[in-house]
C-alpha positions as CSV (number, residue, x, y, z in Angstrom):
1,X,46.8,-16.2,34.9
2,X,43.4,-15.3,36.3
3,X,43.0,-13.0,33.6
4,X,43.7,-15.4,31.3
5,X,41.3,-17.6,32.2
6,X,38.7,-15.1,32.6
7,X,39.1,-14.1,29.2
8,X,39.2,-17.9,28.1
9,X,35.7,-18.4,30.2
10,X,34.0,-15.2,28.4
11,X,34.5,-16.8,24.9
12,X,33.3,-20.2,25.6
13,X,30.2,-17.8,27.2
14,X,30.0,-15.7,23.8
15,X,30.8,-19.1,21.7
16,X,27.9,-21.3,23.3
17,X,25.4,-17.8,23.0
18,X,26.3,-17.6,19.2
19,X,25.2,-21.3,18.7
20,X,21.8,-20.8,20.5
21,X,21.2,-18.1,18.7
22,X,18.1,-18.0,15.9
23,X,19.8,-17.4,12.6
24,X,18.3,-13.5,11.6
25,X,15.4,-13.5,9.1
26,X,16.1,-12.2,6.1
27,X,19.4,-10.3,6.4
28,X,21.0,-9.0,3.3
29,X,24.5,-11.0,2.4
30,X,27.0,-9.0,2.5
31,X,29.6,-9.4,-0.6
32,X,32.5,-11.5,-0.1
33,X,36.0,-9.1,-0.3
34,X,36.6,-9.2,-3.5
35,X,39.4,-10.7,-5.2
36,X,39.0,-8.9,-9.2
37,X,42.5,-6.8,-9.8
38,X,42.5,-3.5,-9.9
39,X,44.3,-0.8,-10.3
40,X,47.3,-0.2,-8.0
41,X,46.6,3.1,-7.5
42,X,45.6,4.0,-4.0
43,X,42.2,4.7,-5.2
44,X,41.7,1.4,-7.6
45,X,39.6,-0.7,-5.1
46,X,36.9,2.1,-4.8
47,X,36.1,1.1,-8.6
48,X,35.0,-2.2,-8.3
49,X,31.5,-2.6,-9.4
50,X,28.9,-3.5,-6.1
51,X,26.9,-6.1,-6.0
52,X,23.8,-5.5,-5.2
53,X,21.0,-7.2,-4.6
54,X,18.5,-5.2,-6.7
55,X,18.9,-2.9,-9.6
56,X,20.5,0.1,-8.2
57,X,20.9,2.7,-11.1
58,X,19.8,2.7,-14.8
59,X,16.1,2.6,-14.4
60,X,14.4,3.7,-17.0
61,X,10.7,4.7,-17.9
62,X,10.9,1.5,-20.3
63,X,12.1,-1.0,-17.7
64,X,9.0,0.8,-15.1
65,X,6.6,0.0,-17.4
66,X,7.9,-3.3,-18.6
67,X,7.1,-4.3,-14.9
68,X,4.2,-2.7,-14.9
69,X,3.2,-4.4,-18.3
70,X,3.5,-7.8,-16.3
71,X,1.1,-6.9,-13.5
72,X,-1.4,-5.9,-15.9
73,X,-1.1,-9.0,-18.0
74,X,-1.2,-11.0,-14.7
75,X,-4.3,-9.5,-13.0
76,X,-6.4,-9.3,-16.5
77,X,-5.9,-13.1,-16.8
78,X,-6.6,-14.0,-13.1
79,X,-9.8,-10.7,-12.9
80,X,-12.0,-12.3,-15.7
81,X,-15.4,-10.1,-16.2
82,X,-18.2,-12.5,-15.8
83,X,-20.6,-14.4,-13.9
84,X,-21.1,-18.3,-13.9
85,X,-23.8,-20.9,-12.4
86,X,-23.3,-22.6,-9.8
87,X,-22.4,-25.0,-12.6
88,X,-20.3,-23.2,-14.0
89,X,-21.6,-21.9,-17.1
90,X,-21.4,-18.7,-18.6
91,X,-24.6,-16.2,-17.1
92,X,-25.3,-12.8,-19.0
93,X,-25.3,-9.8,-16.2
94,X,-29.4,-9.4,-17.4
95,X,-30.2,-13.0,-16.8
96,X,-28.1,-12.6,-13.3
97,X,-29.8,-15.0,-10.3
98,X,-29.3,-14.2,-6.5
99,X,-27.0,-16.9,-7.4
100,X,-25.0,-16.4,-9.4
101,X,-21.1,-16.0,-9.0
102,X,-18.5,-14.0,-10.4
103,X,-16.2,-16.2,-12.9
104,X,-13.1,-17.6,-10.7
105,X,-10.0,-15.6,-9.7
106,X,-9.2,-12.3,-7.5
107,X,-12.4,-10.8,-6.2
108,X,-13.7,-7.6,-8.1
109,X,-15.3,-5.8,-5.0
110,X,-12.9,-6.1,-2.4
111,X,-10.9,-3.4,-0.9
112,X,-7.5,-4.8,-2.5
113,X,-9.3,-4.4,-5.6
114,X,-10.4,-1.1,-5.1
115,X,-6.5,-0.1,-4.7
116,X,-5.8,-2.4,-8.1
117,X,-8.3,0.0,-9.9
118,X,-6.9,3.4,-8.7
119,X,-3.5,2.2,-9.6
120,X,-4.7,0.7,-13.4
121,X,-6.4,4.3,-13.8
122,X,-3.1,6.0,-12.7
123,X,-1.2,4.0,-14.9
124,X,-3.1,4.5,-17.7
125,X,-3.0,8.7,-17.0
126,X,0.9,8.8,-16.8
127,X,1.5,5.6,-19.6
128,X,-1.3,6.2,-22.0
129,X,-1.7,3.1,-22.3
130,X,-5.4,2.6,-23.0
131,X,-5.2,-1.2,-21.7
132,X,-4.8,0.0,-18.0
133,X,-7.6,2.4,-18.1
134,X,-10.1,-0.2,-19.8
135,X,-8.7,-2.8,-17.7
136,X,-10.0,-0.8,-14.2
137,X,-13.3,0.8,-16.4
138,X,-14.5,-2.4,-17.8
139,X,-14.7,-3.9,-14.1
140,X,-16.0,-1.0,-12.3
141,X,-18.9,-0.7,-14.4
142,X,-19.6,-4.5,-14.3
143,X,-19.7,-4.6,-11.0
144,X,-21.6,-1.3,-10.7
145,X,-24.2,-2.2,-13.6
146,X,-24.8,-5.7,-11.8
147,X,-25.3,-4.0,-8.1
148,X,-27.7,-1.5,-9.9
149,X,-29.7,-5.0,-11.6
150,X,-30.2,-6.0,-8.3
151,X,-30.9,-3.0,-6.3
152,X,-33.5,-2.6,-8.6
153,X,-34.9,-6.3,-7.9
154,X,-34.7,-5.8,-4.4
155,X,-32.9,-9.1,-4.2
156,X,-31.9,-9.7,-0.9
157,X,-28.2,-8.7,-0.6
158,X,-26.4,-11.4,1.1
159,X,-27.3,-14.1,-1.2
160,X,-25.6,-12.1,-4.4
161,X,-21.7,-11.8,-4.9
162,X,-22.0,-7.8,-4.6
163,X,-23.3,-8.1,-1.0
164,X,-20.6,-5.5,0.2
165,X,-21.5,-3.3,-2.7
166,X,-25.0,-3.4,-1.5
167,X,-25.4,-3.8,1.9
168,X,-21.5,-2.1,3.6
169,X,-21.4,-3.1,7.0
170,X,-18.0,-2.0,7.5
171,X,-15.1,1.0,6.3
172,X,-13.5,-2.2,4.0
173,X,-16.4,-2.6,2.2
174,X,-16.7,1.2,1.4
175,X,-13.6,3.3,1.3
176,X,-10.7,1.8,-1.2
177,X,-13.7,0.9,-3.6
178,X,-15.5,4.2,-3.5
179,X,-12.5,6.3,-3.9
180,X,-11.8,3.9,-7.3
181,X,-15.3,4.6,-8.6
182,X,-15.3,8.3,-8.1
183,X,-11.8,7.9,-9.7
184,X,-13.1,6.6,-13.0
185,X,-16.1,9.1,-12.9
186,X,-13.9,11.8,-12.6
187,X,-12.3,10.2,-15.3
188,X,-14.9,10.1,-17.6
189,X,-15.3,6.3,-17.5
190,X,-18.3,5.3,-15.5
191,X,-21.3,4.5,-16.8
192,X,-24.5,5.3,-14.9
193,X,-25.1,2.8,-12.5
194,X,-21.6,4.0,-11.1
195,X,-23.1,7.5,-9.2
196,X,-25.6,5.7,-6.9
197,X,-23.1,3.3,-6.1
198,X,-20.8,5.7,-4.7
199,X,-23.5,7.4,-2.7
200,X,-24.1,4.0,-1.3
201,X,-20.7,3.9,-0.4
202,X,-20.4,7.4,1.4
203,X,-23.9,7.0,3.2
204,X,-21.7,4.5,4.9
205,X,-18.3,6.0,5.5
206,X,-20.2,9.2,6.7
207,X,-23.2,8.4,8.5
208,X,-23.1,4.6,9.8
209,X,-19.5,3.5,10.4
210,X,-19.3,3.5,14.3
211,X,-17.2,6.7,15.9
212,X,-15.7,7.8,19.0
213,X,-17.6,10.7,20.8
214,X,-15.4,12.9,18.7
215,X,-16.6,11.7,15.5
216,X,-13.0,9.5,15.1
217,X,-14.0,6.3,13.1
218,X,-13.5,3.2,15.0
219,X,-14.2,-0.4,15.3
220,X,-15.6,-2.7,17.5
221,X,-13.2,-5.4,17.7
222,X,-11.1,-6.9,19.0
223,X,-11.8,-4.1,22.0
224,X,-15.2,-2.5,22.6
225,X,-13.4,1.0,20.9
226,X,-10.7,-0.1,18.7
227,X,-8.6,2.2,16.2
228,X,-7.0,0.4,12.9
229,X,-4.6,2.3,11.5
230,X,-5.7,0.5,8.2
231,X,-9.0,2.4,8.0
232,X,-7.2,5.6,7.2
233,X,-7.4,4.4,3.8
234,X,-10.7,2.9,3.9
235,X,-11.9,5.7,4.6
236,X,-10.0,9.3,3.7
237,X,-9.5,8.6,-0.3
238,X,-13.3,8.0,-0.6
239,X,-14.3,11.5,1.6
240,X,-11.5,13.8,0.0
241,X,-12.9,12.5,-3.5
242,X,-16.8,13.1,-2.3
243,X,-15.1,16.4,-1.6
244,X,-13.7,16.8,-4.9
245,X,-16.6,15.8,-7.4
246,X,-19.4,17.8,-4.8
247,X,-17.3,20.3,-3.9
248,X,-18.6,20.2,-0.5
249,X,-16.9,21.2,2.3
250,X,-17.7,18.3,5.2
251,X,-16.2,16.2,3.2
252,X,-12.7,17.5,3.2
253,X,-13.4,18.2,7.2
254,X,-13.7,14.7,8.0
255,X,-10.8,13.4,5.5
256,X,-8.8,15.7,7.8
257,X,-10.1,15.1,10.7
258,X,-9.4,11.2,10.7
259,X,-6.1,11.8,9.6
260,X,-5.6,14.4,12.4
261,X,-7.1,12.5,14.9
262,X,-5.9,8.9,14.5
263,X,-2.6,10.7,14.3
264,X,-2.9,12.3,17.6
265,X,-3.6,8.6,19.3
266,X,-1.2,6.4,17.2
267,X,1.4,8.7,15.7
268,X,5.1,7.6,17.9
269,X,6.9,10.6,16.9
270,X,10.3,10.0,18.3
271,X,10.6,7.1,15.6
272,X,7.8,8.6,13.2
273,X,6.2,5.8,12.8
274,X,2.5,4.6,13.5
275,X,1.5,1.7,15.8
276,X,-1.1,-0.6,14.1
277,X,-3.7,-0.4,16.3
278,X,-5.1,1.8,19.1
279,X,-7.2,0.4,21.8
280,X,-8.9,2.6,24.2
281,X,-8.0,2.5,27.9
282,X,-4.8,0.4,27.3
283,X,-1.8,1.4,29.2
284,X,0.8,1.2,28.6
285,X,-0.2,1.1,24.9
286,X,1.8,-2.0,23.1
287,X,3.0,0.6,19.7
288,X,3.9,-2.8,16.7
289,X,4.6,-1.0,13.4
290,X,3.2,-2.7,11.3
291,X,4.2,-2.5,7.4
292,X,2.0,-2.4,5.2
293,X,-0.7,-0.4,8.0
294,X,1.6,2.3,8.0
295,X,1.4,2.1,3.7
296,X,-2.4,3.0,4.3
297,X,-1.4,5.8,6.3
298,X,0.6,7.7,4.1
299,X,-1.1,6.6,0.8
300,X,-4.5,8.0,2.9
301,X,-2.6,11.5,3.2
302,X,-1.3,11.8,0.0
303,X,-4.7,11.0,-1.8
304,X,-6.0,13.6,0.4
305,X,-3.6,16.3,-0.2
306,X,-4.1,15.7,-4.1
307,X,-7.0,17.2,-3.6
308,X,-7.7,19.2,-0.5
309,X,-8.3,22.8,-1.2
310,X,-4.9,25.1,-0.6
311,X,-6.6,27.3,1.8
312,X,-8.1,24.2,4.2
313,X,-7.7,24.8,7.7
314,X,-6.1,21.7,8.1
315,X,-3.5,21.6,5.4
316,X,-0.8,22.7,6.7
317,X,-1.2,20.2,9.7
318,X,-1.7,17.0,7.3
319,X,1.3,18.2,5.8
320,X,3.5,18.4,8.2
321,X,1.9,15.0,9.3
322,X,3.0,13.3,6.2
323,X,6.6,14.7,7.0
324,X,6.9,13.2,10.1
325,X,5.9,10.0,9.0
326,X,8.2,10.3,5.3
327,X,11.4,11.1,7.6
328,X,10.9,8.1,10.0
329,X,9.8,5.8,7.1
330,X,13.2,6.7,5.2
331,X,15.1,5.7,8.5
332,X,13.9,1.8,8.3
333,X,14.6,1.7,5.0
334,X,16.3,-1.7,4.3
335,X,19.4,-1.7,2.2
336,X,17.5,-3.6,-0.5
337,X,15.0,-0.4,-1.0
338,X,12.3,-2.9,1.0
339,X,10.6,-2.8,4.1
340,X,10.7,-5.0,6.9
341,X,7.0,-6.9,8.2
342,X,7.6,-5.0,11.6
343,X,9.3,-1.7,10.4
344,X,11.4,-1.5,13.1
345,X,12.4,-5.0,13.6
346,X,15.1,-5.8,10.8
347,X,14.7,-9.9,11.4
348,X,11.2,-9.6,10.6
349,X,10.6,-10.6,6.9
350,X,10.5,-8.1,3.9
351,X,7.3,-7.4,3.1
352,X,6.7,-6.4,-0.9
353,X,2.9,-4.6,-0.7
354,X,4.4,-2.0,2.5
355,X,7.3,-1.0,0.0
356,X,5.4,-0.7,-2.8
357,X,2.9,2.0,-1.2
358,X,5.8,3.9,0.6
359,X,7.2,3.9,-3.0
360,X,3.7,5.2,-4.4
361,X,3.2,7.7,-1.5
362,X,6.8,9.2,-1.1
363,X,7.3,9.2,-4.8
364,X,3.8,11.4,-5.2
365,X,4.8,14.1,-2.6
366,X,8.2,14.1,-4.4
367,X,6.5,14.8,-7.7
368,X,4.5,17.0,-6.1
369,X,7.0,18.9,-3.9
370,X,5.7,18.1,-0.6
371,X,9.1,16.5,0.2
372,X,12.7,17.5,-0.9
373,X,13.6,15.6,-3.7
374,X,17.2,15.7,-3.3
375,X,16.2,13.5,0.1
376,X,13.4,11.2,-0.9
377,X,13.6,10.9,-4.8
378,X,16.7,8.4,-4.0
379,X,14.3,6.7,-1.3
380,X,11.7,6.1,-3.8
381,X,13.7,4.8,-6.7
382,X,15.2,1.8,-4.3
383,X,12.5,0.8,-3.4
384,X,11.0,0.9,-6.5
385,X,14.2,-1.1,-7.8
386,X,13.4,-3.5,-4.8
387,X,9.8,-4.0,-5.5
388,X,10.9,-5.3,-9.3
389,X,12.9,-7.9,-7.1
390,X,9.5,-9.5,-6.4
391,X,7.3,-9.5,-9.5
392,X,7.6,-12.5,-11.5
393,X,7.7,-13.0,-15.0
394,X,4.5,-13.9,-15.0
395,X,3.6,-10.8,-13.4
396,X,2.9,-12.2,-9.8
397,X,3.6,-10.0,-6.9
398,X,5.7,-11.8,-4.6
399,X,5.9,-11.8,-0.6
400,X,3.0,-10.0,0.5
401,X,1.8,-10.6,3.3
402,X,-2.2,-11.8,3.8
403,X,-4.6,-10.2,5.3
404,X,-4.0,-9.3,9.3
405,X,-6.1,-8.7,11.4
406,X,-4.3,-6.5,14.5
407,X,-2.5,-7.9,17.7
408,X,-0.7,-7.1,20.8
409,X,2.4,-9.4,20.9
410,X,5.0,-9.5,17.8
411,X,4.8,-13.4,16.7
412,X,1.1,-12.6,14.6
413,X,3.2,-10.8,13.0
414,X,6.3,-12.3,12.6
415,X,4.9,-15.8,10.8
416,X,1.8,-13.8,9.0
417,X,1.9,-15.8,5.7
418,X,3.2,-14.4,2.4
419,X,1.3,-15.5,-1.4
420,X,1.0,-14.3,-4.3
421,X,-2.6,-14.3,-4.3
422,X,-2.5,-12.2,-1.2
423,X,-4.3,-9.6,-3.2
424,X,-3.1,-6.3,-1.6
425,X,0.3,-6.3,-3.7
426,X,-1.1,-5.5,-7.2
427,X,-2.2,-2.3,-6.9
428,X,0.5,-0.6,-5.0
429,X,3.1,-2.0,-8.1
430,X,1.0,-0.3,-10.3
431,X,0.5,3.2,-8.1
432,X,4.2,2.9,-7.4
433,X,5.3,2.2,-10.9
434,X,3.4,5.5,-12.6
435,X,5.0,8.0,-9.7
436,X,8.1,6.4,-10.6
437,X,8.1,7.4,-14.3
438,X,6.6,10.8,-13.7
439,X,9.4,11.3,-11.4
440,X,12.2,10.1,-14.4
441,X,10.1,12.4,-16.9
442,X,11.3,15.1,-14.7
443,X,14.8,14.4,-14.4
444,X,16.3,11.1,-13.3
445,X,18.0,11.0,-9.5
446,X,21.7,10.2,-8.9
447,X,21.7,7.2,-6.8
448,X,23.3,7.8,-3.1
449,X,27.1,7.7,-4.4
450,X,26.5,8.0,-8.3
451,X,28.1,11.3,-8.6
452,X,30.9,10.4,-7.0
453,X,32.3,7.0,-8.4
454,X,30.5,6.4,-12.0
């Protein structure tokens, strides 16, 4: 009898618990048991048809760039080339004033868009499509051509809209967008006000942003020496391309040194993962993994191995960096192909611009055979099959998360909003989408369980 009511009082414990419970963010329904006949052989059940939540095989490099085709006609319509009064009305770029404003819509020199152009130039590589390359062309040199107008005028720089083009007081200003503009010279598709504007951009990365005593680029805020995981990007793409249109050496050094050294502080290997942020003399250190801060991370060593010489000293370490990090990124893998806000924390929300650049990143060392394909090529195509989940028909990018700054406690980023014109989403679809087809132009991966029951 005592057992009995023992057992009785531990369910009405476990009942009342289960009732003040919060419900679990975004979990994944599972599929009712399914009631379909099948065959009464003792194997019939295991050829029902899943349901899944996301495509899960059949992609094809039509239905990538049918996606990708939406994007594109999406950001040309909302990324008009232009400037207006403050009326208003149409300006010609040689009649620009101090001023005068770019035409309404997603801003053409932010770091987001700087991410937007190296994926439109990737996309037009690997489609052909000469829409994508003139979309990212026509704005670089706009935006170049009207810096250069007033450079030349010595206008003062913070009453233009090109103030962080030039005047950079900071890695966001410089990196993404420099790294897009050597890009499109590389290319072939600058014009000549595109050059000086990339030295601009370096004299910043290389000689002004503030640095640790052992030349590790840091900021100044929220602590007096902060690392952001997020400046990996803002700043390796635009030295490893330096590297690779001068050919000079320092360059590649300090690409590989931030990514070496930023490692070193905020790398948690036992779950492979990066912590957000890094603030000097904490301790314990607070580690929150961050999405879409870890999707600058791995995108920042991929677009320096592209191009890092084979004989670097420091090859073979980034390497074997970006394997650490692919291995603990494939283990918080949601079963929709996305990726949680907090990468670790499955009742944070999925977060669409995270999975996008894991898709870009793990789906370029596939293609390049810095990761076993037989592991990661099924990796990349869920979440690419996720990712089409959230673009629109209208070719909006769907629950990205805004800008974020960085924080030691998990609500900021828990309720962090999601829009569509959070701007950081467009560019990783469009990176993502062109590894994805050059990875079907070399053979299409089985899905997990393909071989087996199709």
């Amino acid at each position: 009898m005592a057992v009995a009511r023992h057992a009785i009082r531990n369910a009405a414990v476990l009942l009342t618990l289960a009732a003040t419970m919060p419900a679990v963010a975004q979990t994944v329904p599972l599929p009712a048991q399914s009631r379909a006949a099948v065959d009464p052989s003792i194997d019939g059940a295991t050829r029902l048809v899943p349901e899944y939540p996301m495509p899960y095989s059949g992609t094809t490099e039509a239905s990538v760039k049918t996606v990708m085709d939406r994007v594109l006609g999406y950001i040309e319509r909302e990324t008009p080339v232009g400037l207006v009064d403050a009326d208003g009305r149409d300006v010609a770029v040689g009649a620009a004033r101090p001023d005068s404003r770019f035409r309404p819509g997603f801003k053409l020199t932010s770091y987001e868009w700087g991410v937007t152009y190296a994926g439109a130039l990737l996309a037009g590589e690997v489609t052909s499509d000469p829409r994508y390359t003139r979309y990212a062309a026509d704005r670089i040199n706009f935006v170049a051509d009207l810096a250069g107008r007033y450079r030349a005028g010595r206008v003062d720089p913070q009453t233009t809209p090109v103030r962080n083009m030039l005047a950079p007081d900071r890695l966001d200003d410089s990196g993404a967008m420099s790294a897009a503009l050597i890009k499109a010279q590389r290319a072939g598709v600058a014009g000549a006000s595109v050059r000086p504007q990339v030295e601009v951009y370096l004299d910043w990365i290389a000689n002004q942003q503030f640095r640790m005593p052992d030349r590790t680029l840091a900021r100044q805020r929220p602590t007096p020496v902060t690392l952001w995981l997020d400046d990996l990007y803002m700043s390796v793409p635009g030295l490893a391309q330096m590297g690779a249109l001068t050919g000079e050496q320092r360059y590649f050094d300090d690409a590989a040194r931030q990514i070496l050294q930023f490692s070193g502080r905020m790398f948690v290997a036992e779950k492979g993962l990066y912590m957000h942020a890094w603030a000097e003399g904490m301790d314990p250190h607070p580690a929150f993994h961050w999405g879409r801060a870890n999707g600058w991370a791995v995108m920042a060593m991929v677009e320096l191995l592209e191009v890092l010489p084979a004989d670097h000293p420091s090859r073979d370490a980034v390497l074997a960096q970006l394997r650490a990090h692919a291995a603990g990124l494939a283990r918080v893998q949601s079963g929709t192909g996305l990726w949680h806000q907090l990468l670790d924390r499955p009742d944070s929300y999925l977060e669409t611009s995270a999975s996008a650049m894991f898709a870009f990143a793990l789906g370029r060392a596939v293609n390049r055979g810095w990761l076993d394909r037989r592991a990661y090529a099924p990796v990349v195509m869920l979440a690419w099959n996720g990712v089409t989940t959230k673009v629109t028909e209208a070719g909006e990018v769907e629950d990205v998360c805004v800008g974020t700054g960085v924080a030691f406690d998990p609500a900021f980023y828990y309720y962090r909003p999601r829009h569509v014109r959070a701007a950081h989403g467009y560019g990783p679809v469009l990176l993502a989408g062109a590894e994805v087809i050059t990875m079907l132009r070399a053979g299409a991966p089985a899905m997990n369980g393909g071989l087996i029951f199709q």
